[in-house]
C-alpha positions as CSV (number, residue, x, y, z in Angstrom):
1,X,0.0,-20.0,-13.5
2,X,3.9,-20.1,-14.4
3,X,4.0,-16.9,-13.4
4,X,2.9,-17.2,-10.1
5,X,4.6,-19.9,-9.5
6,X,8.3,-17.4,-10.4
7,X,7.2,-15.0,-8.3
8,X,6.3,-17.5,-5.1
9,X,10.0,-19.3,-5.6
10,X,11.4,-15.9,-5.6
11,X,10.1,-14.7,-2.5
12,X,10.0,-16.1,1.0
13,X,6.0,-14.7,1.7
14,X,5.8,-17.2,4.8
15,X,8.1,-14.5,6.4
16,X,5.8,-11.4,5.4
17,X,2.7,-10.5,8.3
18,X,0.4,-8.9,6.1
19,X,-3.3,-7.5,7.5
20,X,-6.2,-8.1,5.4
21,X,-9.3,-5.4,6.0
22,X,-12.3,-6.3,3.9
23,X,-15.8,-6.0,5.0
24,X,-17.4,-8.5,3.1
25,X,-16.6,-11.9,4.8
26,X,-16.4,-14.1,1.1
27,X,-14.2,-11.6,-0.5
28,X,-11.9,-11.8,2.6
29,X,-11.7,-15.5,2.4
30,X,-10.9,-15.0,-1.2
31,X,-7.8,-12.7,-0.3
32,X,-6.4,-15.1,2.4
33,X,-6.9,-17.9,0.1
34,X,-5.1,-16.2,-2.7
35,X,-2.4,-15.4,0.2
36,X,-2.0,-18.7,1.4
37,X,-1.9,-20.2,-1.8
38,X,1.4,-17.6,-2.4
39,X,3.1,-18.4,0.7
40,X,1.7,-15.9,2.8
41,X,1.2,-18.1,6.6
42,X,0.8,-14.9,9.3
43,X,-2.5,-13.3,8.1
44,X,-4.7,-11.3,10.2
45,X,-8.5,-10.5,9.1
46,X,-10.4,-7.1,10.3
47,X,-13.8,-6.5,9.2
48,X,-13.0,-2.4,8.8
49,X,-10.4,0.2,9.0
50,X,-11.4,0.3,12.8
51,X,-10.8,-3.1,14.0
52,X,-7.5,-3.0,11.6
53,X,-5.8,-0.1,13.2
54,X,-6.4,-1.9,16.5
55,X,-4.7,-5.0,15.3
56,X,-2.0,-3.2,13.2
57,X,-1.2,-0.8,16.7
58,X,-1.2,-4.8,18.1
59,X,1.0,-6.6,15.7
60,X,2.5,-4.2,13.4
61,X,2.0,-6.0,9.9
62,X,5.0,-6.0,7.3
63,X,2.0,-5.1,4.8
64,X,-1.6,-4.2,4.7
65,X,-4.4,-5.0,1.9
66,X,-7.4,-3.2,2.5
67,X,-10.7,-2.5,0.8
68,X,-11.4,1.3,0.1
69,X,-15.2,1.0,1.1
70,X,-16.3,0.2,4.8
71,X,-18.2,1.2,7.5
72,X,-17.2,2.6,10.2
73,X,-14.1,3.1,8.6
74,X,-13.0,3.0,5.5
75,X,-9.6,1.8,3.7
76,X,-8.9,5.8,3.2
77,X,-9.6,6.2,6.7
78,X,-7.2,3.7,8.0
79,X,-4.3,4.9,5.8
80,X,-4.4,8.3,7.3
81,X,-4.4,6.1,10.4
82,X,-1.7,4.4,10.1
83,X,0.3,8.1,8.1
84,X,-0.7,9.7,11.0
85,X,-1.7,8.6,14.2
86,X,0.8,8.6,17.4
87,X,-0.4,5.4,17.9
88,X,1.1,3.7,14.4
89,X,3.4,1.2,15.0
90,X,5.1,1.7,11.4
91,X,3.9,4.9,9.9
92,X,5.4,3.8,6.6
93,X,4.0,0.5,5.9
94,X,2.7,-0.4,2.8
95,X,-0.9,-0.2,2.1
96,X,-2.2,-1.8,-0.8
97,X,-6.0,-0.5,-1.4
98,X,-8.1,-2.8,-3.3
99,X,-11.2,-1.1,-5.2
100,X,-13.9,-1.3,-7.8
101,X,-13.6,1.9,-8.4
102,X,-10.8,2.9,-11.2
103,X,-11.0,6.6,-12.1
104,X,-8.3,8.8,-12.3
105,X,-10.0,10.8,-9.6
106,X,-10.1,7.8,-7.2
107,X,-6.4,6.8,-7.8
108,X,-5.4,10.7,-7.4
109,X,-7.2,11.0,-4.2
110,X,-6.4,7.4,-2.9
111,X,-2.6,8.8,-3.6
112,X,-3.2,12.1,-2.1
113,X,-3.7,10.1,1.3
114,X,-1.0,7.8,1.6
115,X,-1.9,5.1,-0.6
116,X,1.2,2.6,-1.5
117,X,-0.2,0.9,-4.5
118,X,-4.1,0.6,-6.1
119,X,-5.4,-2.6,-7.0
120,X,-8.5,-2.8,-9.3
121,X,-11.2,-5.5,-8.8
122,X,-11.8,-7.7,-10.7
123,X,-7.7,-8.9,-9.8
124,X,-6.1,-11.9,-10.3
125,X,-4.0,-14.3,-7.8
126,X,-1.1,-13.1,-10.4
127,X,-2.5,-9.3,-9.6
128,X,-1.9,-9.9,-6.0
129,X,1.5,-11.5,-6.1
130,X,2.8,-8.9,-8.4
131,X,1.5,-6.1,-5.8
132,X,3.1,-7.7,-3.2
133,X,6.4,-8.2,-5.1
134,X,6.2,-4.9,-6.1
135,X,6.3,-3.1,-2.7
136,X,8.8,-5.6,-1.3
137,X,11.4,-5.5,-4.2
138,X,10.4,-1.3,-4.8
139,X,9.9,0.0,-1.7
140,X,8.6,3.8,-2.4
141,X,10.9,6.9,-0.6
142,X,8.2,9.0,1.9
143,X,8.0,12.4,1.8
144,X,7.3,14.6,4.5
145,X,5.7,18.2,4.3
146,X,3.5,20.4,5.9
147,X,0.6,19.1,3.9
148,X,1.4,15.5,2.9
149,X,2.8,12.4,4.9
150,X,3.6,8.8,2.8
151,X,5.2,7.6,-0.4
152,X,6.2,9.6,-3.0
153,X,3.4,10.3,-5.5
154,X,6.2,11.1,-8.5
155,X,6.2,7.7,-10.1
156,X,7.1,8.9,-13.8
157,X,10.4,9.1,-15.3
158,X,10.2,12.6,-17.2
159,X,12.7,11.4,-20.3
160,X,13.1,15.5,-20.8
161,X,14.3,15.5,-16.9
162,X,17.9,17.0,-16.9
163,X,17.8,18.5,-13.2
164,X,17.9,18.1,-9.2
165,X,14.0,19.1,-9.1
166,X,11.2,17.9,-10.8
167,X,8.2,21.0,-10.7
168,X,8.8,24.2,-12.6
169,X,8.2,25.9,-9.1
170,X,11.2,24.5,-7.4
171,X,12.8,27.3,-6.1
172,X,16.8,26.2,-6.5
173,X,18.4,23.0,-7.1
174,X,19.8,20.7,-3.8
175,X,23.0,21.2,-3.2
176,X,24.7,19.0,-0.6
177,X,27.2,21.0,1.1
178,X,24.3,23.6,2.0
179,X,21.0,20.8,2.4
């Protein structure tokens, strides 16, 4: 609990807006418990990724925590919303997806669409904070190309890294007086 209690004086949450999109009515009650408990006083509910994008179009949350499986949409579904609908409000928000499900694959594809950070259930209140710290304190560059829109999926420090470019297929390095 000392923990929590670091990261709650370290941070003013009660400033943060932060939409919570979980199907299941007790495990939603859970997260804006948790929330409240942290600080966390302008909370909005949705039951899917389709009532969230409404409200997040409405409101335009500092931060969204949303389960990956709904119906009629899913947590997947609304962070391609939000990457890539005219209608987002902030296109670059982050999105933290909560989960069961934990392999690689998941994660990968979960990253592939936009995904901020990935939070595996069973969690903690500690879990949630940290999360939450995380994308306040670290927010992630976003990278734009043809086939991908949201934060950068390079999270690794390569210790072997000596260049501008990080893939082997980077065709020559950056240079500033020619971008």
């Amino acid at each position: 609990m000392k923990s929590l209690i670091v990261i709650y004086m370290a941070f003013e949450f009660s400033k943060i807006s932060i939409l919570v999109v979980e199907d299941i009515a007790p495990m939603r009650q859970l997260f804006v418990s948790v929330l409240r408990t942290l600080g966390l006083e302008q909370i909005t509910e949705a039951e899917n990724g389709q009532d969230a994008f409404k409200k997040f179009c409405k409101t335009n949350h500092d931060i969204i925590l949303t389960d990956w499986m709904m119906a009629p949409e899913d947590g997947l579904e609304l962070t391609h919303n939000v990457r890539h609908n005219a209608e987002s409000p902030n296109k670059m928000a982050p999105i933290i997806l909560i989960t069961g499900y934990s392999a690689w694959s998941r994660v990968e594809m979960a990253r592939d669409t936009g995904v901020t950070e990935f939070l595996v259930k069973p969690f903690t209140a500690n879990d949630i904070a940290k999360r939450l710290a995380h994308v306040i304190t670290n927010p992630r560059d976003f990278i734009e190309i043809p086939s991908f829109f949201g934060p950068d999926r390079r999270r690794r420090i390569a210790p072997k890294f000596s260049g501008p470019h990080r893939r082997e297929t980077d065709e020559k390095a950056y240079d500033p007086n020619n971008p």
